[in-house]
C-alpha positions in Angstrom: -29.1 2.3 -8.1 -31.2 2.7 -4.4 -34.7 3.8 -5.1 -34.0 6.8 -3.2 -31.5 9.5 -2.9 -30.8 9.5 0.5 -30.9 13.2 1.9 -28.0 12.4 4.7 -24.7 11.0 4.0 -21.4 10.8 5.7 -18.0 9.8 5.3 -15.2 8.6 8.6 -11.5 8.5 8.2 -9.9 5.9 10.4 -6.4 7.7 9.9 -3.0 6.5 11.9 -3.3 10.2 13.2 -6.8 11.2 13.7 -10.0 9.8 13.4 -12.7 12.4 10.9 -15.9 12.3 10.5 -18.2 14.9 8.1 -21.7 14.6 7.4 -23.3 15.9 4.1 -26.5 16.8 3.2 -27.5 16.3 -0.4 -29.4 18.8 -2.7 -29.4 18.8 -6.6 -26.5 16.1 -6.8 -24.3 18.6 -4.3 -23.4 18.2 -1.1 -23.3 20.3 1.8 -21.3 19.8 4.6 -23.2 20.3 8.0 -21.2 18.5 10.7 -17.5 17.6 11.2 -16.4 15.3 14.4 -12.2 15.3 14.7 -10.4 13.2 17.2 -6.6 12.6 18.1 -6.5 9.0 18.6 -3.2 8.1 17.4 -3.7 4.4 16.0 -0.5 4.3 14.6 1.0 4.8 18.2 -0.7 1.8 19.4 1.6 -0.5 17.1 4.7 -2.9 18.8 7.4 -3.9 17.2 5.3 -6.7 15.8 2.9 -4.5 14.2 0.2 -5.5 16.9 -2.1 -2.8 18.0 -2.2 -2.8 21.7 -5.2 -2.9 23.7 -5.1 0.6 25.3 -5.2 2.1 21.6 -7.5 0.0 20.9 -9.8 1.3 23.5 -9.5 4.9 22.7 -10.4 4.3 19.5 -13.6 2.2 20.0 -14.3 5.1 22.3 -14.1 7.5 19.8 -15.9 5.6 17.6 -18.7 5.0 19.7 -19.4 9.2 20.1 -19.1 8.6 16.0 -21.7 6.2 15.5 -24.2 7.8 18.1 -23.8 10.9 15.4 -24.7 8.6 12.0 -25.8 5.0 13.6 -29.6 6.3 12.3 -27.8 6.3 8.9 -28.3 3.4 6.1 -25.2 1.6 5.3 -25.4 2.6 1.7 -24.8 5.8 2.9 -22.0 6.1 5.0 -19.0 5.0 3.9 -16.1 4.3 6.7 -12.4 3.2 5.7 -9.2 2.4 7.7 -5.8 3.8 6.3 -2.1 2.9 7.3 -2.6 1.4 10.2 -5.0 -1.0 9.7 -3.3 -2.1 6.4 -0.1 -2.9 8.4 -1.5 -4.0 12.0 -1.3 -7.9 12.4 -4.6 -7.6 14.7 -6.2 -5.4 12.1 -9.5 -8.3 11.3 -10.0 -8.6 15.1 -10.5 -5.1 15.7 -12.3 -4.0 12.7 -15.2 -6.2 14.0 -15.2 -4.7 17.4 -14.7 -1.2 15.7 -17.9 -2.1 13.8 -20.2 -2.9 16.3 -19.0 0.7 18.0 -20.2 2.9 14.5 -22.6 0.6 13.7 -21.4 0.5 9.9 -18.8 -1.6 8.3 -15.1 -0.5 7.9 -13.2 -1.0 4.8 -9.0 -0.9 4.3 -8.2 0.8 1.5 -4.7 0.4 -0.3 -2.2 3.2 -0.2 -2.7 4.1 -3.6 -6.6 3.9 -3.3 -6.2 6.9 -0.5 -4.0 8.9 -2.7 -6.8 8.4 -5.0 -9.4 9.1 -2.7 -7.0 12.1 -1.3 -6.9 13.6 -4.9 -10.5 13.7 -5.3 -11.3 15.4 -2.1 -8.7 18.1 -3.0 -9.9 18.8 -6.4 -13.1 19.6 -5.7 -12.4 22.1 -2.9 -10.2 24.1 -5.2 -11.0 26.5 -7.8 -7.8 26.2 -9.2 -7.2 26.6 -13.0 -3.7 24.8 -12.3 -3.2 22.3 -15.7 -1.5 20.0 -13.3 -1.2 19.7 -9.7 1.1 18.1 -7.3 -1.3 16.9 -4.3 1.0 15.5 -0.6 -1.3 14.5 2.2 1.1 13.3 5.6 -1.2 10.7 7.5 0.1 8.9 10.9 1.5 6.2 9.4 2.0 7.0 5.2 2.6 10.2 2.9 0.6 10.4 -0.3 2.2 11.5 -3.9 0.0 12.4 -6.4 0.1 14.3 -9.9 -3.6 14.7 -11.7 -5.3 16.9 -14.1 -9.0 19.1 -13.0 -10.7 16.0 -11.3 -8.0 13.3 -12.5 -5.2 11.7 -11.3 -2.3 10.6 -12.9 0.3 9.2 -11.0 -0.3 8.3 -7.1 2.0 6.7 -4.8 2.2 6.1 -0.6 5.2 5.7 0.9 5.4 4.1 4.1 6.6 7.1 6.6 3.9 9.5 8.2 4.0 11.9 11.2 3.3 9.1 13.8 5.6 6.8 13.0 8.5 9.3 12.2 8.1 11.2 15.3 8.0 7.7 17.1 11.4 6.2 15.5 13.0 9.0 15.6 11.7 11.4 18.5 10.9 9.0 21.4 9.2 10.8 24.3 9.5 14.2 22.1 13.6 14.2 22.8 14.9 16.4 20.0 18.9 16.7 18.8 20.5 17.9 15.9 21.7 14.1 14.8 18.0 12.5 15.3 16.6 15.6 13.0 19.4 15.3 10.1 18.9 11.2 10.6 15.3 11.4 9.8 15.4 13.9 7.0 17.9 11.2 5.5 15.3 8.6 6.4 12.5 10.4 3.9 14.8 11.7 1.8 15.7 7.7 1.2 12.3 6.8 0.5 11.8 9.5 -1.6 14.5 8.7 -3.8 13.2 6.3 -5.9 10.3 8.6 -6.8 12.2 12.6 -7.6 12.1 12.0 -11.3 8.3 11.3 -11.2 7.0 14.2 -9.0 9.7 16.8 -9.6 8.6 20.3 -9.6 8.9 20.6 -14.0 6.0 17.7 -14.2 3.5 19.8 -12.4 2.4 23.4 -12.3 1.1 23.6 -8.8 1.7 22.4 -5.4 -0.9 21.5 -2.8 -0.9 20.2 0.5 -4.0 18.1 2.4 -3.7 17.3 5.8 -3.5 18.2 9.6 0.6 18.1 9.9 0.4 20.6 6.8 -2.4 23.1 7.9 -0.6 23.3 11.3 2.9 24.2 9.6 1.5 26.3 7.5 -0.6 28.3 10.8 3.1 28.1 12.5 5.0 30.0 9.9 2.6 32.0 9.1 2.1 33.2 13.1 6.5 33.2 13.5 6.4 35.4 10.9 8.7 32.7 8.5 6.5 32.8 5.7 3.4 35.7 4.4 0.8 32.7 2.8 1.5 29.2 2.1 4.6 26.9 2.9 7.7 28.2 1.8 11.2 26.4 1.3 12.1 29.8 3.1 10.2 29.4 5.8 10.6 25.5 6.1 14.5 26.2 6.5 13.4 28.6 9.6 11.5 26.3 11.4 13.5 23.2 10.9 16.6 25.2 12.7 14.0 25.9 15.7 13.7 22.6 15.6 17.1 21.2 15.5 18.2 24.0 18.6 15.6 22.4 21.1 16.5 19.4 23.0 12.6 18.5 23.5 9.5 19.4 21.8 8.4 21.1 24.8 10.8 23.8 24.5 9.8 24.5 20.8 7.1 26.9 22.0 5.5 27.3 18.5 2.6 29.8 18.1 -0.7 29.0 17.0 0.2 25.0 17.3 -2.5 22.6 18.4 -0.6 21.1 22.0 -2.4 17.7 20.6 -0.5 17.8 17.4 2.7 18.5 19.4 3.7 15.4 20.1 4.3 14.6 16.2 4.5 17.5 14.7 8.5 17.1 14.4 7.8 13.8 12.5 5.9 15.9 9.9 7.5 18.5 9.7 11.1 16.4 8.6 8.6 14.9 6.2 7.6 18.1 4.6 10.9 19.6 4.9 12.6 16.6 2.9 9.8 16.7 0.2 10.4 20.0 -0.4 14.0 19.7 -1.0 14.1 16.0 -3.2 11.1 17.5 -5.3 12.3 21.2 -5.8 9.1 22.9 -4.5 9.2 26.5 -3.5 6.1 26.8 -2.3 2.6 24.9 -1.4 -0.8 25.9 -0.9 -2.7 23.8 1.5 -6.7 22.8 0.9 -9.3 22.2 3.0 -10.4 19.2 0.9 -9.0 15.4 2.0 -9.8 11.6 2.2 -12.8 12.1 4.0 -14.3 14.6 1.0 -13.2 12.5 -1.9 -15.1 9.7 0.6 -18.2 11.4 -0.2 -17.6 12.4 -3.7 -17.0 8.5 -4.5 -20.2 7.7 -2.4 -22.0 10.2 -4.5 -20.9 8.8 -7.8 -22.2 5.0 -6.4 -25.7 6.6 -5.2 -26.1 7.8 -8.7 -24.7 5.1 -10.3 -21.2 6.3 -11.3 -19.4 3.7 -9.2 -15.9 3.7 -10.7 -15.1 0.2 -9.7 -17.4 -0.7 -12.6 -14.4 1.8 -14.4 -11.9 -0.4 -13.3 -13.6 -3.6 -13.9 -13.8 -2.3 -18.1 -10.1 -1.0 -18.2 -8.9 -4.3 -16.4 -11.2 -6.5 -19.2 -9.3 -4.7 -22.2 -6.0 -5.5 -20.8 -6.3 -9.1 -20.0 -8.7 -9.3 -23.4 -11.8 -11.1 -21.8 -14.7 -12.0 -23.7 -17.0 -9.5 -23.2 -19.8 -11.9 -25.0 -19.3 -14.9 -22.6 -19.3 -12.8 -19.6 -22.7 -10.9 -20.7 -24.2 -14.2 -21.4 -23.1 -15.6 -17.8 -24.3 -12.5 -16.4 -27.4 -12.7 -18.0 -27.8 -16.4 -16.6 -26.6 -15.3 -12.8 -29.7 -12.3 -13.0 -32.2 -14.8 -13.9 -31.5 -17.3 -11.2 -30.8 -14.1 -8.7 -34.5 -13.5 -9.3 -35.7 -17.1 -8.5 -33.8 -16.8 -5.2 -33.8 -14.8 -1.8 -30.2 -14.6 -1.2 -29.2 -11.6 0.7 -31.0 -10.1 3.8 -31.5 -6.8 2.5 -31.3 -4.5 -0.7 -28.3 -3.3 0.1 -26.2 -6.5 -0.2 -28.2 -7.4 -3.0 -27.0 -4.7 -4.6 -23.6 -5.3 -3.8 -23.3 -9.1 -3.8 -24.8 -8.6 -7.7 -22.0 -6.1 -8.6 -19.4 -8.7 -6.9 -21.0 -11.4 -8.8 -21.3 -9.2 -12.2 -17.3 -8.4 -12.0 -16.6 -11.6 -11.2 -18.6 -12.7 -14.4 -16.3 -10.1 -16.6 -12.9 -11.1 -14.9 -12.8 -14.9 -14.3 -10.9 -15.7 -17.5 -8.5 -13.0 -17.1 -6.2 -15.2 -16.2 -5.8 -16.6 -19.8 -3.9 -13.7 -20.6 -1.2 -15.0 -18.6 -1.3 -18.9 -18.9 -4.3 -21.1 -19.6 -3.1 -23.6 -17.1 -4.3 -22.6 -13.2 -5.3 -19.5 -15.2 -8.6 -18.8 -12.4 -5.3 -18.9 -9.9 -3.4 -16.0 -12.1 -6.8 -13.7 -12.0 -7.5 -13.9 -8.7 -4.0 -13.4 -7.2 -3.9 -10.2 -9.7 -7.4 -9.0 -8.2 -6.3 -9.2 -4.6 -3.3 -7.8 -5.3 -3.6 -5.1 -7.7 -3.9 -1.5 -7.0 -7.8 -1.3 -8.2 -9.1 2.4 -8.1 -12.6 2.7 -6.3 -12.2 -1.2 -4.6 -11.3 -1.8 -0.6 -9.0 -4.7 0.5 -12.5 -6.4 1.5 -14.4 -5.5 -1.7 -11.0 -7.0 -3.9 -11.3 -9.9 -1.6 -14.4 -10.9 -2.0 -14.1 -10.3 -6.3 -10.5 -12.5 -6.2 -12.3 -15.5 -3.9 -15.2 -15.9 -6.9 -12.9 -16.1 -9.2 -10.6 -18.4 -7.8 -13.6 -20.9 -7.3 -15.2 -20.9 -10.3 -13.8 -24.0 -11.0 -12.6 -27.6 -10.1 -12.5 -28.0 -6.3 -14.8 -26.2 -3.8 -12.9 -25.3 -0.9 -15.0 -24.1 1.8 -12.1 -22.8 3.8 -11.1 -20.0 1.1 -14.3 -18.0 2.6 -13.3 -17.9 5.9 -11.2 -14.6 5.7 -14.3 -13.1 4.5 -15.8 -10.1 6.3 -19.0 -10.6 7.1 -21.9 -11.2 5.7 -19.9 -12.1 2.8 -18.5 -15.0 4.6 -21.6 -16.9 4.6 -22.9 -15.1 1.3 -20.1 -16.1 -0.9 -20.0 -19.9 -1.2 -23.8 -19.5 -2.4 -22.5 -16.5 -5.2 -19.7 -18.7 -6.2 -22.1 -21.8 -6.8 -24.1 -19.4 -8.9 -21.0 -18.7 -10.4 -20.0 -22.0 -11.5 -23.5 -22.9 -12.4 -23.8 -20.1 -14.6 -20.1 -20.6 -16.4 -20.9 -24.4 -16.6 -24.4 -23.5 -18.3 -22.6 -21.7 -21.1 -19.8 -24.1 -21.8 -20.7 -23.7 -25.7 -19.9 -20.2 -25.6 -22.6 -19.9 -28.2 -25.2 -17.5 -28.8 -27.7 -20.6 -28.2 -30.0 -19.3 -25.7 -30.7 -21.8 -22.6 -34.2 -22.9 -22.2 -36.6 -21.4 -19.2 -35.1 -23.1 -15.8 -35.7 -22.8 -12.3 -33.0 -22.9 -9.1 -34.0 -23.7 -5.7 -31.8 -23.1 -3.1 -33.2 -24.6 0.6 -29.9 -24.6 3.1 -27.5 -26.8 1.5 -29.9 -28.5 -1.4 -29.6 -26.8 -4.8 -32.1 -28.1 -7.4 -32.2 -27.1 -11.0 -35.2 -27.7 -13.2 -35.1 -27.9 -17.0 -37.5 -28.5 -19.7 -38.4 -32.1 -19.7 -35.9 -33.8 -22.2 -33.4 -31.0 -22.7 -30.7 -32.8 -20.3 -31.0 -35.6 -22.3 -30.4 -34.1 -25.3 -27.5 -32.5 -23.6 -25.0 -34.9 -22.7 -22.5 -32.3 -22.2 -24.4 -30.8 -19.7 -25.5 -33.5 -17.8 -21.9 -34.5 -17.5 -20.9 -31.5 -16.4 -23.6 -31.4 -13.6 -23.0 -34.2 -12.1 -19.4 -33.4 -11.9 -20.3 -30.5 -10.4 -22.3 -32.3 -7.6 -19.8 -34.5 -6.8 -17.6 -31.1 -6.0 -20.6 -29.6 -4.6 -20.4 -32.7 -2.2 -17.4 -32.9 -1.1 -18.2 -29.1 0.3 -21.2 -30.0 2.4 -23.9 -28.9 -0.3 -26.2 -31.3 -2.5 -26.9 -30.5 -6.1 -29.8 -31.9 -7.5 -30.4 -31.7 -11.4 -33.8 -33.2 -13.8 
């Protein structure tokens, strides 16, 4: 936990739509919003054929985030947390630009999962309602995906993204905002499709309250209610309405909507079909629509880190149950890794500390959790199901980093896994991993046998280890295993050195 509350703290939302920005000040464990930055940048628009982000997109963005970071670059990292949605999960280019869009905010960018956003989505919406709702049904329509999510008070249940959004709907089936009857009915039947698999889930019996989170809604909902179509909320009644309008128009132009944004004209077909179709597969009658969204559950996740309620350490304790670690072994190899972390300066500042001992702590609990599937290649099993998994408070880059430890935590050191590392972790984590193995190889026993008082030294590439005079030798086992180790070590560039 950091030393200090920070007093500022802010969240950005690199959506497929529009790029958000709040900043929060924090009294009593609350936070206040005092500053929200919004701008259309359309990310998702910027994709070919080949999901590669094209260079004028990429421009507006960095642009945008440049006026961002000029607003929070005064900010420490641990208090700003920025993530990337859709479009950066799918874009082939994503890596490359991430590091440019870095150096523009001045704070890293993470890529969260689809169902870590519904998560995230969930959270912001539940605490900007006062609703005594037992269970809600949450939809939030991004550029490039739709979020599905059933919870309870502050809690969610069931969360799913599906792969259509008011970007890319408007783009496949509205190109240059030409409108007909057949490209409307075609792309309700295209989220209709994709909604399928998922009516029996999120129909309207399973939840007693439907709520909508995002720019596409608030806009249909400030549409009908202007036209007249509808008194409060969305209604099916009033969704019927302004789908005609839309289907008697040959071009978005000609919709002449009141009360619509012109910058949210040029998809607002694309989520409108979405909403339409969502309201006739699920049964809904009618939605409210909340000011709360990714960016506010952002904060409320960054909150729970600052005062050391990270939830990944949740996830990290339901995943060691079901793959039935030993909780001992880890603690002991945990216990080992902190006392060589104090011997050592390993990360540049308390911030990555702070985070390259969580990575290495997690890694400690879940490097056997392979077993549960087969004991052969079993470090292989645990670290493909860690970077694949949908893992509830991690990034793409956090799950990364955990999976890489794992996998080389034993045999062969392979200096090339690191390289699709974001940095620093890059050049951080073939240092954690050696700690790693060290620490694993140390408590090859699995005994309750505590290990003498030993030093580490790490200088570049030269690792020494220094033990009580005589304890190697009347550790055979050990000794073996150390040298073993430094002939892996070795072959890696890195000398370990052991008396």
């Amino acid at each position: 936990m950091p030393q200090k509350i920070p007093e500022i703290v802010a969240a950005v939302d690199l959506g497929s739509n529009s790029f958000h920005m709040i900043v929060c000040s924090l009294k009593d464990g609350k936070m206040h919003i005092i500053d929200r930055i919004k701008e259309m940048v359309r990310l998702a628009s910027g994709l070919d054929k080949k999901n590669h982000l094209d260079l004028i997109t990429q421009k507006r963005a960095l642009e945008c985030l440049e006026r961002f970071g000029q607003r929070i670059g005064n900010l420490p990292s641990e208090s700003v947390r920025c993530v990337g949605t859709s479009t950066l999960r799918n874009a082939t280019n994503s890596r490359q630009f991430i590091l440019k869009a870095e150096r523009a905010l001045g704070h890293p960018i993470h890529v969260i999962s689809g169902v870590e956003e519904a998560r995230l989505i969930y959270q912001g919406v539940a605490y900007s309602l006062s609703s005594s709702a037992t269970k809600r049904f949450v939809m939030d329509i991004g550029g490039g995906s739709t979020e599905y999510i059933i919870g309870t008070d502050d809690k969610p249940r069931i969360k799913e993204s599906l792969n259509m959004g008011c970007v890319s709907v408007s783009n496949l089936f509205f190109p240059d905002g030409k409108l007909s009857v057949q490209a409307v009915n075609d792309a309700l039947l295209f989220a209709q499709q994709k909604l399928d698999p998922h009516q029996k889930s999120y129909n309207h019996k399973n939840w007693d309250e439907a709520i909508g989170a995002s720019g596409s809604l608030r806009a249909i909902q400030k549409v009908l209610e202007a036209t007249g179509w509808s008194n409060n909320d969305i209604t099916l009644e009033g969704l019927d309405k302004l789908m005609d309008r839309i289907k008697s128009v040959k071009h978005i132009n000609d919709l002449n909507l009141p009360e619509l944004d012109p910058e949210r004209l040029p998809v607002f077909p694309g989520g409108a079909v979405i909403v339409a179709a969502t309201f006739k597969a699920l049964g809904i009658e009618q939605m409210t629509v909340s000011d709360g969204a990714l960016r506010e559950g952002l904060v409320h996740d960054l909150l729970g880190r600052i005062y050391n309620r990270d939830i990944r350490s949740d996830t990290v304790h339901m995943l060691c149950e079901r793959y039935h670690t030993d909780q001992a072994h880890a603690d002991r190899i945990k216990n080992t890794l902190h006392t060589m972390l104090k011997q050592i300066e390993l990360f540049r500042d308390d911030d990555n500390k702070e985070n390259g001992i969580n990575f290495l702590d997690w890694a400690a609990d879940l490097h056997e959790m392979g077993r549960d599937i087969a004991h052969s290649q079993y470090h292989k099993h645990g670290a493909y199901i860690i970077a694949n998994a949908d893992l509830a408070g991690f990034s793409k880059q956090d799950q990364a980093i955990v999976s890489v430890l794992i996998k080389s935590h034993r045999r062969k050191f392979s200096m090339k896994r690191f390289e699709g590392l974001s940095e620093p972790w890059q050049q951080y984590a073939p240092f954690m991993t050696i700690l790693l193995r060290l620490a694993i190889l140390l408590h090859r026993n699995r005994n309750d046998i505590e290990l003498p008082e030993f030093s580490i030294t790490i200088v570049k590439s030269k690792l020494k280890l220094t033990f009580p005079e005589g304890w190697l030798d009347q550790s055979p086992l050990t000794r073996a295993d150390l040298n073993k180790e430094a002939d892996y070590l070795k072959a890696a560039g890195f000398k370990l050195s052991c008396c």
